[in-house]
MARMI-281693 format. One record per residue: residue in one letter; x, y, z of N, C-alpha, C in turn. Coordinates in steps of 0.2 Angstrom, whole numbers, plus 2048, in hexadecimal, padded with zeros to 3 digits. Each point is the difference from the previous one (the first is absolute). Last residue first. Example, Ala and Ser with C-alpha at 12.3 -4.5 7.8 and 13.67 -1.06 7.14 Angstrom:
<pts>
s8407F58238048068017FC805803;a8027E48007FC806800804806800;
</pts>
This chain:
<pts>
x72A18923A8057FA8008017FA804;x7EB8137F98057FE8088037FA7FD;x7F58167F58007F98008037FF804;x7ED8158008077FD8008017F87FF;x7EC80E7F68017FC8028077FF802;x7EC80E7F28087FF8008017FD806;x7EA8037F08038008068077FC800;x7EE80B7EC8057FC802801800807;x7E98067F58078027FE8057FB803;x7E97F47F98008068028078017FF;x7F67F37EE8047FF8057FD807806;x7FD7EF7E97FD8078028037FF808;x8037F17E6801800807800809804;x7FB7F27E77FA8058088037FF806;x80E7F07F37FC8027FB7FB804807;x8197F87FC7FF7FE8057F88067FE;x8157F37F47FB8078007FB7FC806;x8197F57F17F98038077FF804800;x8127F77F37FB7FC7FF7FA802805;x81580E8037F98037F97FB7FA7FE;x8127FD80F7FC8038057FB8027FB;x80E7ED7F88018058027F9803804;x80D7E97F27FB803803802807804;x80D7EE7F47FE8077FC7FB804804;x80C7EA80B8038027FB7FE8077FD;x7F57F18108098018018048047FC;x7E77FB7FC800803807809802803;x7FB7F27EC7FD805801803805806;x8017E98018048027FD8008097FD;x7EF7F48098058038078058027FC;x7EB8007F08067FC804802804805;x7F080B7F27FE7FA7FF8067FC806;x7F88197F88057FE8067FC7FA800;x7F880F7F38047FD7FD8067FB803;x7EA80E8058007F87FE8047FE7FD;x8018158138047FE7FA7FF7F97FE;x7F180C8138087FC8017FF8007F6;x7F180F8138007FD7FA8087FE800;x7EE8058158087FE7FB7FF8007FD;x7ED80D80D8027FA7FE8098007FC;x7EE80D8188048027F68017F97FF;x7F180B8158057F97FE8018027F9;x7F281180F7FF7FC7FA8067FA7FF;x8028108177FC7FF7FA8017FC7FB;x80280881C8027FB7F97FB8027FC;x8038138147FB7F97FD8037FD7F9;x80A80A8187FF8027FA7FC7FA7FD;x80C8028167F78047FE8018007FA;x8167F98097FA7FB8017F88027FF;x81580D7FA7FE7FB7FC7FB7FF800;x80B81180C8018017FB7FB7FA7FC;x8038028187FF8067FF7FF8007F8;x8087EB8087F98018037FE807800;x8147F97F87FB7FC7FE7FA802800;x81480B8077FE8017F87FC7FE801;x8077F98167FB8078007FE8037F8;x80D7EB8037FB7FF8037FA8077FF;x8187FB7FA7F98007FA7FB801802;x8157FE80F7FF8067F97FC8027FB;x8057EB8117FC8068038018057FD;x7FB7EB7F08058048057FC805803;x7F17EC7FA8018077FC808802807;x7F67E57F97FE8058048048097FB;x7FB7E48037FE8047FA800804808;x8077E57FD8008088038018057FB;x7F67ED7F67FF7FE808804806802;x7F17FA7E88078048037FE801809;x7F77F67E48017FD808807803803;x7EE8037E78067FF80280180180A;x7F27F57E9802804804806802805;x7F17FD7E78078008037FD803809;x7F37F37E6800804808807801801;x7FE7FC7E77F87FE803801804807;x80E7FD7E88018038057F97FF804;x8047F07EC7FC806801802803808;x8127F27EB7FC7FF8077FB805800;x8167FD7F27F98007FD7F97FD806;x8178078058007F97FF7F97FD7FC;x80A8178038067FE7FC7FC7F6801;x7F380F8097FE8037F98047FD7FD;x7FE7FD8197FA7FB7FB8038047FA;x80E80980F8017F77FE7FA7FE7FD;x7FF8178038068007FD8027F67FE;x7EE80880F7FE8037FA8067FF7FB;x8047FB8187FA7FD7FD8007FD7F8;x80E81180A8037F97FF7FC7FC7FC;x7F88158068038007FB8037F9801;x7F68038127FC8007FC8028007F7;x80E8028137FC7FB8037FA8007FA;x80A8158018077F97FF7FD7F97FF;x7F381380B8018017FC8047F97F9;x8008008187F87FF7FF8018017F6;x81380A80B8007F98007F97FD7FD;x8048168018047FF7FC7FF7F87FE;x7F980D8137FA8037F88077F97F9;x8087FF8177F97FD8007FD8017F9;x81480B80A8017F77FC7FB8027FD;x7FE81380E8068007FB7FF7F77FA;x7F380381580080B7FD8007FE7F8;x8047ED80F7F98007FF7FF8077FA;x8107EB8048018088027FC8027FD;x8027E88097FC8057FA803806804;x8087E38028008068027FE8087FB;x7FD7E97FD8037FE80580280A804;x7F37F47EB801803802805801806;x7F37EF7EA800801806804807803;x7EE7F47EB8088038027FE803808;x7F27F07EA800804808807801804;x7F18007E48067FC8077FE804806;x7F57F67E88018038068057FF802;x7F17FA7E58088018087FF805804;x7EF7EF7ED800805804808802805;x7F77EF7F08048057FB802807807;x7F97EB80B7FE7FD7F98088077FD;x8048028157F87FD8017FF8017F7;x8198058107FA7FE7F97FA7FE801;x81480C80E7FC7FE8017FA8007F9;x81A80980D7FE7FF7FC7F87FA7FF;x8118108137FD7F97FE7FC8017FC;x81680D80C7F78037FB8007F77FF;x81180F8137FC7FB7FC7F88017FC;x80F81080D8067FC8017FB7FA7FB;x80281A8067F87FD7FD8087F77FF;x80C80E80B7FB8008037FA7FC7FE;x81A7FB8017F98007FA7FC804804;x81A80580A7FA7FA7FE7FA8027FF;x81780E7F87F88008067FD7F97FE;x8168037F98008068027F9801805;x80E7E97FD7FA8047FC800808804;x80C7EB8068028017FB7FC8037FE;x7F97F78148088058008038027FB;x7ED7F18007FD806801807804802;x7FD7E97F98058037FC7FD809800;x7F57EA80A8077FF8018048067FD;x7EA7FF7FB801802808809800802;x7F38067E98037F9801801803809;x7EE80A7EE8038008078037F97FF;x7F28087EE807804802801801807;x7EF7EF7F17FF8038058078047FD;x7EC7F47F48068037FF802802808;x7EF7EB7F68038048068078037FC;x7EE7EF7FB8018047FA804807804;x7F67E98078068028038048047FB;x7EC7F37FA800805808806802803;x7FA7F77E98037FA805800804808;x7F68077E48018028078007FB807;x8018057E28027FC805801803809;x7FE8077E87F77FF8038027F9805;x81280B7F07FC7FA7FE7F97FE804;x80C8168057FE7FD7F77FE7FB7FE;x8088018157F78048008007FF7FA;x8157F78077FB7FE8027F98037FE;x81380B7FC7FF7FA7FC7FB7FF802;x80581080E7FD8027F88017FA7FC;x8077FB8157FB8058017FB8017F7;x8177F98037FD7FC8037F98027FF;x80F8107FF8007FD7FA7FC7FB7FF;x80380D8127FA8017FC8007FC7FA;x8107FA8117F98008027FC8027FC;x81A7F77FD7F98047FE7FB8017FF;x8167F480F7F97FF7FF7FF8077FC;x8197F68027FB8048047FA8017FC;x80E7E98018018077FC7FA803803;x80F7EE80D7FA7FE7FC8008087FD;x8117F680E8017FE7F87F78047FE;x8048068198057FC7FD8008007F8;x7EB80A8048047FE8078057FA7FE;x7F48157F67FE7FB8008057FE808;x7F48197FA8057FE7FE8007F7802;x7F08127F28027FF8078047F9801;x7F88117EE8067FB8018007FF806;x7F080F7F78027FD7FC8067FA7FE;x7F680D8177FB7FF7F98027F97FC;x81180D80C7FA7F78057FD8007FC;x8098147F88047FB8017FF7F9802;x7EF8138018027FD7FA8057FB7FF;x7FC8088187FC7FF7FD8027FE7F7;x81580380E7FC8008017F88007FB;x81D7FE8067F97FD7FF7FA800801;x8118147FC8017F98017F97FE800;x8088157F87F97FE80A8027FA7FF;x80F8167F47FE7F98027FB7FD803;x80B8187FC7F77FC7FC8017F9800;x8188068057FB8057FF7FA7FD7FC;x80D7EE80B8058067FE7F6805800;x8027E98088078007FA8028067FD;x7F77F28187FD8087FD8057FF7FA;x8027F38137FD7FC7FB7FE8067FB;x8088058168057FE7FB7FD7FC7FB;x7F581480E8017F77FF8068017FD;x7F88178058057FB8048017F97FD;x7F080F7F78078037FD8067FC804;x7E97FC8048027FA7FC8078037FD;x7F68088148037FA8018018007FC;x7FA8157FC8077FE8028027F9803;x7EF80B7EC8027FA8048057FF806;x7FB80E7EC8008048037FF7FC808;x8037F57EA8048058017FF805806;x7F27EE7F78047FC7FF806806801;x7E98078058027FB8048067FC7FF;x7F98157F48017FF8068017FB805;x7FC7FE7E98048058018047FF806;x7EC7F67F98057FD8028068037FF;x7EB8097F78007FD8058037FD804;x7FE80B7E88048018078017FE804;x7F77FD7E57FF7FE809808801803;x7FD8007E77FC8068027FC7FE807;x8127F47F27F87FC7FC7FB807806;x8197FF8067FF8017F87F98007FD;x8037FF8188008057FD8018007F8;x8047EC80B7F68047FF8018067FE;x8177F58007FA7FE7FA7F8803802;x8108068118038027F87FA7FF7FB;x8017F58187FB8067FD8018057F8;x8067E68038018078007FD8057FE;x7FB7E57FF803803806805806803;x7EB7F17EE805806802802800807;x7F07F27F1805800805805802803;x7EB8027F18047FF7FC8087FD805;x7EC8068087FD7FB7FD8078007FC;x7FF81080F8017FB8027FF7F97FC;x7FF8157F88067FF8028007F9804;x7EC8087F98037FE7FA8077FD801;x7F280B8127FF7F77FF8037FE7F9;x8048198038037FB8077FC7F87FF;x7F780F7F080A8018008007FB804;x7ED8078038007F97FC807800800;x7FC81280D7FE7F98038007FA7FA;x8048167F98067FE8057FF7F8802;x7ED80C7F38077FE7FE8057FC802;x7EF80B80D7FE7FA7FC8077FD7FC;x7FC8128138037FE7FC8027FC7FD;x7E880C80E8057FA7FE8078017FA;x7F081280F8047FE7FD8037F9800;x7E980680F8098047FE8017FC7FA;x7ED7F88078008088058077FF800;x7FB7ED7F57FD8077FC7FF806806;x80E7E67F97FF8048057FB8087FD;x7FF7E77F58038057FF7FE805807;x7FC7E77F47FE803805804807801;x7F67F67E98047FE8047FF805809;x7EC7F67EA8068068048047FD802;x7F37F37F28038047FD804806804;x7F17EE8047FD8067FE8048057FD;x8087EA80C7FD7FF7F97FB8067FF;x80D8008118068027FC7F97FE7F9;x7FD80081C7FF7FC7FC8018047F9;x80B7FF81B7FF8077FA7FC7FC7FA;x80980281F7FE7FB7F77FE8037FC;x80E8048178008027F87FD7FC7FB;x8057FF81E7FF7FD7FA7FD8047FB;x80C7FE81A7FC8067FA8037FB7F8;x80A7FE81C7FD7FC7FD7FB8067FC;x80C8098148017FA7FD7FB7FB7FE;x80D81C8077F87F98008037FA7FD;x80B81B8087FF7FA7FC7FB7FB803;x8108167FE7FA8018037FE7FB7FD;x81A8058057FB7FE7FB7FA7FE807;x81A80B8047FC8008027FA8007F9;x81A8027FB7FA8038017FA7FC803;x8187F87FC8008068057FA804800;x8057EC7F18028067FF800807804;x8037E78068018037F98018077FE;x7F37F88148098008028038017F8;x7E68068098047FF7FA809801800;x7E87FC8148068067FD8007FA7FA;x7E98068048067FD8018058027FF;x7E18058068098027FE8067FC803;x7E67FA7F68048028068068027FF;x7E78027F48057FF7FE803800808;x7EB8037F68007FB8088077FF7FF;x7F68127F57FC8008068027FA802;x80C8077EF8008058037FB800806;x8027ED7F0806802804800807802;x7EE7FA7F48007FD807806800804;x7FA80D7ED7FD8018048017FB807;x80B7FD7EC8048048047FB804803;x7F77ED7F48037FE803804807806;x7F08067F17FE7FD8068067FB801;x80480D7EE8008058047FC7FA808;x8037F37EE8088058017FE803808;x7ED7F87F18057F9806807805803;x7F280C7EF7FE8018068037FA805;x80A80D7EB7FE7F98017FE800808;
</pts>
């Protein structure tokens, strides 16, 4: 995907170096990179000078779509990714809001699908919200899923990074436009652009919609100082190729669906060609 490889062309030639009090590693970073993709050709936007984990990456929006708050449960559905952050954590193995092992508290899916109300009132079901509305071709502008509650960032293993998606109808036509707050350019990145797309694809099938544009909007986007020299000796000369297509299971009609029987075999991920893998440390 040649948008990929020219963004981490520019963070390597306008990137500035910051510290990271979080994690103790220094990020090579920019601000402001936009992913737009148009979906009615049938491709998706897929990393192609390495390795994507396709799989994993739907697992992980499935997990959130379903509201999961144990990396236990992603791991069950074949995502790792939260391994590390809801256990290897030392602020969050400190909170006292931590409820034990594989927990991430409130976070992303959680807000999703209950965010929480105030006093008497019952916590919101964004997507539920969300998918009613398009079913019936009802688009009130405010078709917003986010997973960031800002008052309840001490109760979460990591605040959202892809933190909002805005849902957008034009007659049969959907788009959204999701937001990002922070990209890990190496590691998240292939994953997220990725995600951002599937949602798409995933909410026009169960709302009988046509998936149309996605873009996606990410303000700090940078590479750790452990990625930096992978990136630029391993990836950034390599030439993208050909974009592959999703095939989704027409059997996957309802959210209800999506909660319940769905698996990682409802997907195929159709000509995807890649170069080899590049390995990438993670930084908690």
């Amino acid at each position: 995907m040649k948008a990929y490889i020219d963004i981490g062309k520019r963070i390597l030639d306008e990137g500035v170096w910051l510290e990271n009090a979080r994690t103790g590693q220094k990020t090579l970073a920019i601000v402001g990179a936009t992913f737009e993709h148009d979906l009615s050709d049938g491709t998706v936007p897929v990393v192609t000078t390495k390795k994507l984990f396709w799989k994993s990456a739907i697992a992980e929006m499935l997990g959130y779509i379903r509201g999961y708050s144990s990396a236990a449960q992603f791991r069950a559905i074949g995502c790792n990714t939260w391994n590390a952050n809801a256990n290897d954590n030392q602020a969050w193995l400190d909170n006292p809001h931590r409820k034990g092992e594989d927990d991430m508290g409130m976070c992303y899916g959680v807000i999703g699908r209950a965010f929480p109300g105030i006093e008497d009132d019952e916590p919101l079901d964004q997507y539920q919200k969300i998918v009613t509305d398009l079913s019936q071709g009802i688009d009130d502008r405010r078709e917003i899923m986010t997973f960031n509650h800002p008052n309840l960032i001490h109760r979460a293993c990591l605040p959202a990074c892809m933190h909002t998606h805005h849902f957008n109808l034009l007659g049969d036509d959907l788009y959204i436009e999701s937001y990002q707050r922070s990209s890990d350019f190496a590691l998240g990145q292939p994953f997220n652009h990725f995600q951002v797309a599937f949602l798409l694809l995933i909410t026009a099938q169960i709302t009988g919609k046509k998936a149309k544009k996605m873009r996606h909007h990410l303000s700090n986007v940078h590479l750790y100082e452990n990625q930096v020299d992978i990136f630029k000796n391993e990836q950034v000369n390599r030439e993208p190729l050909a974009l592959p297509k999703l095939k989704i299971n027409p059997n996957i009609k309802t959210l209800a669906d999506l909660e319940t029987w769905v698996t990682m075999d409802d997907f195929e991920l159709v000509d995807y060609e890649h170069h080899t893998p590049v390995k990438y440390p993670f930084t908690v």
